[in-house]
C-alpha positions in Angstrom: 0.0 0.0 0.0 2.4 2.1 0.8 4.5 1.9 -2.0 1.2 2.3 -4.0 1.0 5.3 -2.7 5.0 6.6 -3.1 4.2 5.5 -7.1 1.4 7.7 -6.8 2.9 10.7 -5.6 5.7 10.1 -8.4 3.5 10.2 -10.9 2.0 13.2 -9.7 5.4 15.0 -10.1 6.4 13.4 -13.2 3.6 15.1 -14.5 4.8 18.7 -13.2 8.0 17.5 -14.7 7.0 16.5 -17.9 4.9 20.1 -18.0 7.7 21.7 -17.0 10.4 20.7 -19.0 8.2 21.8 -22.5 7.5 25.1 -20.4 3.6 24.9 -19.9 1.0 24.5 -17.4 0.0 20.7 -16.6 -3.2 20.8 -15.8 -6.4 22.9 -17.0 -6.7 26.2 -16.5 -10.6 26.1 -15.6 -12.3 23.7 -13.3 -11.6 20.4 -14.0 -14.4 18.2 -15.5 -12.5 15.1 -16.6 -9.3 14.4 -14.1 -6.6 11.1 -15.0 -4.9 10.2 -11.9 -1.9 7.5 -11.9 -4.3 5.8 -14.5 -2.7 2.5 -15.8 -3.7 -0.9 -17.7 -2.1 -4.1 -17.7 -3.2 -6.9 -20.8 -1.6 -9.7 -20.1 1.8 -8.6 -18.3 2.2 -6.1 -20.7 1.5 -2.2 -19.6 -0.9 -0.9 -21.8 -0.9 2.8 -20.3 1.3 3.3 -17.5 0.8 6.1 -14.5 -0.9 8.7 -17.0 -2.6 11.7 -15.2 -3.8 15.0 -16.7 -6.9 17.1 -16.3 -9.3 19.2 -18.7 -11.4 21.6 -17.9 -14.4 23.2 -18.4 -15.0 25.1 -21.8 -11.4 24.0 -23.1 -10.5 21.8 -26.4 -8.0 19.6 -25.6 -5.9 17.2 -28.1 -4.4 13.5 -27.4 -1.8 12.7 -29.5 0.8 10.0 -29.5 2.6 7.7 -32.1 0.9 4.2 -33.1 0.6 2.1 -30.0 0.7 5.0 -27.5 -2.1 4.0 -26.0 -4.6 6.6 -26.7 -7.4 4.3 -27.9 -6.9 2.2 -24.9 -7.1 5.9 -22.5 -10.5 6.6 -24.4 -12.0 3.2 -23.6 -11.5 3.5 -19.9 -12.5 6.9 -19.6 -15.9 6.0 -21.4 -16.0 2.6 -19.0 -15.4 0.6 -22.0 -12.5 -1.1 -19.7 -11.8 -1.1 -16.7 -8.0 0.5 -15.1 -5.5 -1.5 -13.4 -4.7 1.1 -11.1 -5.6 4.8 -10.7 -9.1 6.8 -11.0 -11.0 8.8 -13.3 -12.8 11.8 -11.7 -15.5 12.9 -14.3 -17.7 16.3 -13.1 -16.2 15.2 -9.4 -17.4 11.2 -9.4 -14.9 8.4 -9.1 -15.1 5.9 -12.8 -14.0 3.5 -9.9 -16.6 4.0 -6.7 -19.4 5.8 -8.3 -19.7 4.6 -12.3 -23.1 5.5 -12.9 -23.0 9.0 -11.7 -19.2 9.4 -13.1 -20.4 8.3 -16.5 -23.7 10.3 -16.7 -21.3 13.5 -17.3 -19.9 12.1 -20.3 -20.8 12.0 -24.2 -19.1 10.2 -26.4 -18.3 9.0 -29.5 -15.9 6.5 -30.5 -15.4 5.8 -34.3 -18.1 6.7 -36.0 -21.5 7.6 -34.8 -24.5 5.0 -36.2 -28.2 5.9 -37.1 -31.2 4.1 -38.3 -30.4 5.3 -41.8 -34.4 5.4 -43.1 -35.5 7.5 -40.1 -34.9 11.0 -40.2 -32.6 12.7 -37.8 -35.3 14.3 -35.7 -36.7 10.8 -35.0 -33.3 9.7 -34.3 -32.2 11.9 -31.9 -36.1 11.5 -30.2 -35.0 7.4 -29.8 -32.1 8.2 -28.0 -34.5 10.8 -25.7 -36.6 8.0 -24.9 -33.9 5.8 -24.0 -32.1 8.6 -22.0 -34.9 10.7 -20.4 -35.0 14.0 -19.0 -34.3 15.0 -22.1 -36.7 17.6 -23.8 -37.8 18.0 -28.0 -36.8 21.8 -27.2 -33.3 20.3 -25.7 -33.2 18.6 -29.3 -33.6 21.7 -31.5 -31.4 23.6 -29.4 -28.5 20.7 -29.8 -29.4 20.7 -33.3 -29.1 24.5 -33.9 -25.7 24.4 -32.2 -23.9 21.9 -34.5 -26.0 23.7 -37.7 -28.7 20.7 -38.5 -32.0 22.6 -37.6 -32.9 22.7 -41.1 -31.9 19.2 -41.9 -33.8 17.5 -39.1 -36.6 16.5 -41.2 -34.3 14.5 -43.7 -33.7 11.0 -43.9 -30.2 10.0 -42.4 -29.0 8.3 -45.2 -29.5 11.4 -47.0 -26.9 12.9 -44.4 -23.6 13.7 -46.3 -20.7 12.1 -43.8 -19.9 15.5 -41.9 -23.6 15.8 -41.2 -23.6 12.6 -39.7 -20.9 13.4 -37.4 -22.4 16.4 -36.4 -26.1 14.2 -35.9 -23.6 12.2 -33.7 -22.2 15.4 -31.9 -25.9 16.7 -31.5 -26.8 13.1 -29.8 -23.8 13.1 -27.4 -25.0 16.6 -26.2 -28.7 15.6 -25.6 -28.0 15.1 -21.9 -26.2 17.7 -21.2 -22.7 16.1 -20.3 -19.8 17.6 -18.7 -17.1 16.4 -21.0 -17.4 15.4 -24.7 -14.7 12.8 -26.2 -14.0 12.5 -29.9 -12.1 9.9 -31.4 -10.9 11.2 -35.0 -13.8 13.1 -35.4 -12.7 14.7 -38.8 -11.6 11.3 -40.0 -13.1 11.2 -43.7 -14.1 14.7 -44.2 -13.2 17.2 -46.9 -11.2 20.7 -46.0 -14.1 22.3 -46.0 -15.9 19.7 -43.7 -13.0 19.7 -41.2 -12.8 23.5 -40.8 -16.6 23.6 -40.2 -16.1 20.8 -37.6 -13.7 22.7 -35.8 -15.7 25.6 -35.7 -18.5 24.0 -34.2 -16.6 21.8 -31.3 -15.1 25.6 -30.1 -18.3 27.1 -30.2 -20.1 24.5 -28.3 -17.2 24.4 -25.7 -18.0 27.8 -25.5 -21.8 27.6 -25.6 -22.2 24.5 -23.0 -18.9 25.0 -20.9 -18.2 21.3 -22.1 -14.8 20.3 -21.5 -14.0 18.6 -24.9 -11.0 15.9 -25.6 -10.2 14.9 -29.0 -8.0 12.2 -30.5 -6.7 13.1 -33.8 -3.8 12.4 -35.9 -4.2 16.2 -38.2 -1.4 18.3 -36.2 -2.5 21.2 -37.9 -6.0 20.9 -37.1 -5.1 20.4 -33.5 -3.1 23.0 -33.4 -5.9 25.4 -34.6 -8.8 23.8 -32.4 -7.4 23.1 -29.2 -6.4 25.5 -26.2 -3.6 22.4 -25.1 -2.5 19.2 -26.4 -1.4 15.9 -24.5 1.1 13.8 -25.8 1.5 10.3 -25.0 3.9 7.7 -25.5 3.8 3.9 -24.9 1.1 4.9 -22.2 3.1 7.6 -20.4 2.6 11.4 -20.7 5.4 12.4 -22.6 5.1 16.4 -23.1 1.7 18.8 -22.3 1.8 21.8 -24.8 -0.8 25.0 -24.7 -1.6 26.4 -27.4 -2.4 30.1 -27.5 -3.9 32.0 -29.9 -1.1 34.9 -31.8 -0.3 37.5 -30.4 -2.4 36.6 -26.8 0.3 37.2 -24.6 2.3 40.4 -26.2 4.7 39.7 -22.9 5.7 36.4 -23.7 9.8 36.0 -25.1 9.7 35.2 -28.6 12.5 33.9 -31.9 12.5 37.0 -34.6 14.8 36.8 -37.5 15.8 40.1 -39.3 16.9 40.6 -42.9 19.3 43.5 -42.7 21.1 45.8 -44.5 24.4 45.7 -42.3 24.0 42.6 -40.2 27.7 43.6 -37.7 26.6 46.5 -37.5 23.0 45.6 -36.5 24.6 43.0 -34.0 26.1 45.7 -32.3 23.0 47.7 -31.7 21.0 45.0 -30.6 24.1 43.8 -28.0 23.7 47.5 -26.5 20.1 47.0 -25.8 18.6 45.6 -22.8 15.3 45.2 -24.9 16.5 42.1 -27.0 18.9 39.6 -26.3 21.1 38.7 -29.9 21.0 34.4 -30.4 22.7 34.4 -33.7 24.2 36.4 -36.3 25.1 35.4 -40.2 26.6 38.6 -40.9 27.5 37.5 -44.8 23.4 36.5 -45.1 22.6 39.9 -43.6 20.4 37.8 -40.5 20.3 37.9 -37.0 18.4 36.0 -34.8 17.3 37.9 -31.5 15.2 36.7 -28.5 12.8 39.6 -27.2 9.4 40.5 -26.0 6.8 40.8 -29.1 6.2 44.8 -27.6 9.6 45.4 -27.8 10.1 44.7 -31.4 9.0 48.2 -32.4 11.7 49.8 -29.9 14.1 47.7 -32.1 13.2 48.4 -35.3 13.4 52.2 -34.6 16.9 51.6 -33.1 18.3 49.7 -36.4 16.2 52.8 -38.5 17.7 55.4 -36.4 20.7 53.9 -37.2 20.5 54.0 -40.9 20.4 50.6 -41.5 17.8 49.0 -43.3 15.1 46.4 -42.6 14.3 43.9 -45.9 12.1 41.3 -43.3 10.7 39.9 -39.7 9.8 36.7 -39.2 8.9 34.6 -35.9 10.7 31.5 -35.7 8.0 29.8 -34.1 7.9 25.6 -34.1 4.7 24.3 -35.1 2.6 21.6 -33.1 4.4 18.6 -35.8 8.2 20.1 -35.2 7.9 19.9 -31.3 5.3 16.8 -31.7 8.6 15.0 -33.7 11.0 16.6 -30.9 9.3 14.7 -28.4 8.3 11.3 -29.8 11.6 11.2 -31.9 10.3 11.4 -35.0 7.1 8.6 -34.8 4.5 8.2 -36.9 1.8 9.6 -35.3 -2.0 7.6 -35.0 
């Protein structure tokens, strides 16, 4: 028991330590709806998912990502109660998966691969099935779910006149119904065209926003994760490997950023910038005419007016910024991701 518990507390801090070494908050910034604690599951003698603990939290997107085998299908199905954990406990909206399942598993909606329907019903009468089976659950509660993901005026239709990203939105609408606390989506953008996908993404932010729902996806589009969620876990061979949050540009005009300049006289830029206490000079190709200099994003107008003052020149500024897939490569070591 008691070295149960020492594990326990060690996975607590590897978490901190895994948040801290890629510089970001471990845990959500809202209250938590869905909390992992020292979750882990054993198949067989072989760890599946070993000590993994984060949170999310209410009205926040946040992405699961982890190289084939990572175990991020296996997390899903015992957050859902599709399988039971070895060790650990899942707190969702405050109730133990473990000691209180029914309550626990109220707060969630789901959906795991792809939704189904009774394709020669109409989505109205679909979403009133799943009423009946559920209760408490109004036909007012059923347009307003419907309005939300953008089917109000395709209620009346047969499903298997749905196009595929209606479906998934049908799916979406049905998972709301009840009013849950978290939503989890397993590739939900698998299949879909650009144009589906962006209109996907817009909806899950705007009914995290709408509901308060804390929402956790599984996807393998870095991009699209990068542009939907407010944090991203990363997992790998069923350990948290790195937590990343995302902000939107230019949120935190504070924050210590990578610029490169094009410059006329790149020495003699080097100089300028050494003599400031505004910027901090990282590298200098003075035969390219670049520099690379570390500063905050308000200070870079200071610095352009010192190089102007100066007479020298400025051709360009870019942000060397790594994208979600560069520091999603930096951590697994270059895996393909799932």
């Amino acid at each position: 028991m008691a070295e149960n518990k020492a594990n326990h507390s060690n996975s607590k801090r590897a978490v901190q330590t895994a948040a801290q070494a890629a510089g970001l908050p471990g845990s959500a910034s809202g209250a938590a709806v869905l909390e992992l604690d020292y979750v882990t599951k054993r198949i067989g003698g072989k760890t599946l998912v070993n000590g993994l603990s984060f949170q999310v939290g209410s009205g926040e997107i946040v992405g699961l990502l982890g190289p084939n085998g990572a175990g991020k299908t296996t997390t899903i199905r015992m957050i859902v109660g599709l399988i039971s954990m070895s060790e650990g406990d899942i707190r969702i909206g405050g109730s133990s998966v473990r000691k209180q399942f029914e309550s626990a598993i109220r707060h969630i909606g789901a959906i795991i691969e792809n939704p189904e329907f009774y394709p020669y019903m109409s989505g109205m009468d679909n979403l009133k099935q799943f009423m009946r089976m559920e209760g408490g659950v109004s036909e007012a509660r059923i347009r307003e779910v419907s309005a939300l993901v953008g089917l109000e005026d395709a209620l009346h239709k047969k499903v298997k006149a749905y196009s595929l990203g209606m479906r998934q939105r049908l799916g979406i609408a049905q998972a709301l119904l009840h009013k849950p606390k978290v939503l989890i989506l397993d590739e939900p953008t698998n299949g879909l065209d650009p144009a589906g996908i962006r209109e996907m993404r817009d909806y899950l932010k705007l009914i995290a926003e709408k509901e308060g729902i804390g929402i956790l996806v599984s996807s393998h589009l870095l991009t699209e994760m990068e542009l939907m969620c407010s944090r991203v876990v990363v997992i790998q061979e069923g350990k948290l490997l790195a937590v990343r949050t995302i902000k939107p540009d230019g949120s935190d005009e504070s924050r210590q950023m990578s610029v490169s300049l094009e410059v006329t006289d790149a020495e003699q830029a080097a100089q300028h910038i050494a003599a400031s206490s505004k910027a901090e000079l990282q590298g200098n190709d003075a035969d390219g005419g670049r520099l690379i200099v570390k500063l905050a994003r308000e200070d870079i107008p200071a610095i352009v007016k010192r190089l102007t003052d100066a007479g020298i020149g400025i051709y360009r500024i870019e942000e060397n910024k790594a994208t979600l897939e560069d520091d999603f490569m930096k951590w697994t070591g270059g895996n393909r991701i799932a």
